[in-house]
C-alpha positions, 0 to 999 in steps of 0.5 A, a space after each residue: 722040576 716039573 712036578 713042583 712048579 710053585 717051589 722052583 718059580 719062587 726059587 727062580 725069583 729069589 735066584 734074580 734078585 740076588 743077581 739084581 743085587 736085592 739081596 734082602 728081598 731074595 732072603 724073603 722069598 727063599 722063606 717063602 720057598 723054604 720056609 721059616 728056618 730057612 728065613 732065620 738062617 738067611 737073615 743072621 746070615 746076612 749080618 756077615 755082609 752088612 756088618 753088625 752092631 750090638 747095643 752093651 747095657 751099661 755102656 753107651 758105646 756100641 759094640 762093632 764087629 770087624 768080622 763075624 760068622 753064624 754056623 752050625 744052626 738049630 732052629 725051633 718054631 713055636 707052638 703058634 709059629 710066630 715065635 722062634 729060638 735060634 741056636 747057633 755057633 757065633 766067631 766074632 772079632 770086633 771092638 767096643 770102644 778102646 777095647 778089642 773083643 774076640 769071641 767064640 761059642 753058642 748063641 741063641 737068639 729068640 725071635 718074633 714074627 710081627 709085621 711080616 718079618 721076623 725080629 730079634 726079641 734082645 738083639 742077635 747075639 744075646 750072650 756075648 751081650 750079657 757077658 760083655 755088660 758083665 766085664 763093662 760093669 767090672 771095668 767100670 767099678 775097677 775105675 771108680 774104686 781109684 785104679 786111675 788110668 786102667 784100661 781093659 785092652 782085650 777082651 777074649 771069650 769063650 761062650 760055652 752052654 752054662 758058662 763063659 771064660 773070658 781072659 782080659 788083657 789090661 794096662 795101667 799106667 806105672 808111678 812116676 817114681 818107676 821107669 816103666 811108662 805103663 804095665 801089662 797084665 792079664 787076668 781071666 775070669 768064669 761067669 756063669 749064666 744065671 737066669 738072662 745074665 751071667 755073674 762072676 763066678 771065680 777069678 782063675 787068674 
């Protein structure tokens, strides 16, 4: 302990303020201590506490997490250190308007340095973004060519390097003239990434 004074005396300060409930300031500091790597992992982390709101292009609606959890790091500085790439595993359940989202599979996250911290350069869970503004759009379109009263219910994800795999679980209401009130159906879909977005690719289902 000794032999490092200057680490442990950081550490110990980023020790009391978590048990001072400051646990924002101890993330800091452990970057301080640890370094940038550490600093990133800390503050994704973090989420998992405070929760986590995604803005959808597409929708005004946010996307709301129930529960979430980041592993598996991979963390990649820039030349200059003041840009970073995250590369992580993200289990996510959550809900966008009416409809509820779960999600598995590979994130990765682009950050930059400015005014003392480190920010998100297109939020902190980029793909699962791009791939629910992809299934928003498609539900959206389905609407407007006259599919009244469609509703996606579900939608279940998972995110692999090159492509995603969602299954939509969907209602839509039955004619009057049937007895049943309302149909259940389920579809599934590949999307492949394409530059920063990801595009329908094949209905396999």
């Amino acid at each position: 302990m000794t032999s490092h004074p200057a680490k442990w005396a950081s550490l110990a300060i980023a020790a009391a303020a978590v048990a001072a409930g400051g646990l924002l300031l101890a993330y800091r500091l452990i970057g301080v201590a640890a370094g940038p790597e550490a600093e990133l992992i800390a503050l994704l982390r973090q989420t998992e506490r405070d929760g986590l709101r995604l803005s959808i292009p597409g929708t005004n609606a946010p996307l709301v997490s129930r529960s979430h959890h980041f592993d598996r790091f991979s963390v990649r500085l820039g030349p200059n250190g003041d840009t970073a790439e995250v590369a992580c595993t993200l289990d996510f359940t959550g809900k966008l308007d009416a409809t509820e989202v779960s999600s598995v599979g590979l994130e990765r996250a682009a950050f930059e340095y400015r005014d003392g911290r480190w920010r998100p350069v297109a939020g902190l869970a980029p793909r699962l973004t791009e791939v629910l503004s992809a299934l928003e759009s498609r539900r959206q379109s389905v609407e407007k060519r006259g599919a009244g009263g469609y509703q996606a219910a579900a939608w279940f994800i998972r995110l692999e390097r090159e492509q995603a795999i969602a299954t939509e679980d969907y209602l839509m209401p039955g004619k009057p003239a049937e007895a049943v009130v309302e149909r259940r159906g389920t579809r599934r879909f590949v999307l492949q990434r394409q530059g920063n977005k990801f595009l329908f690719s094949e209905s396999i289902l």
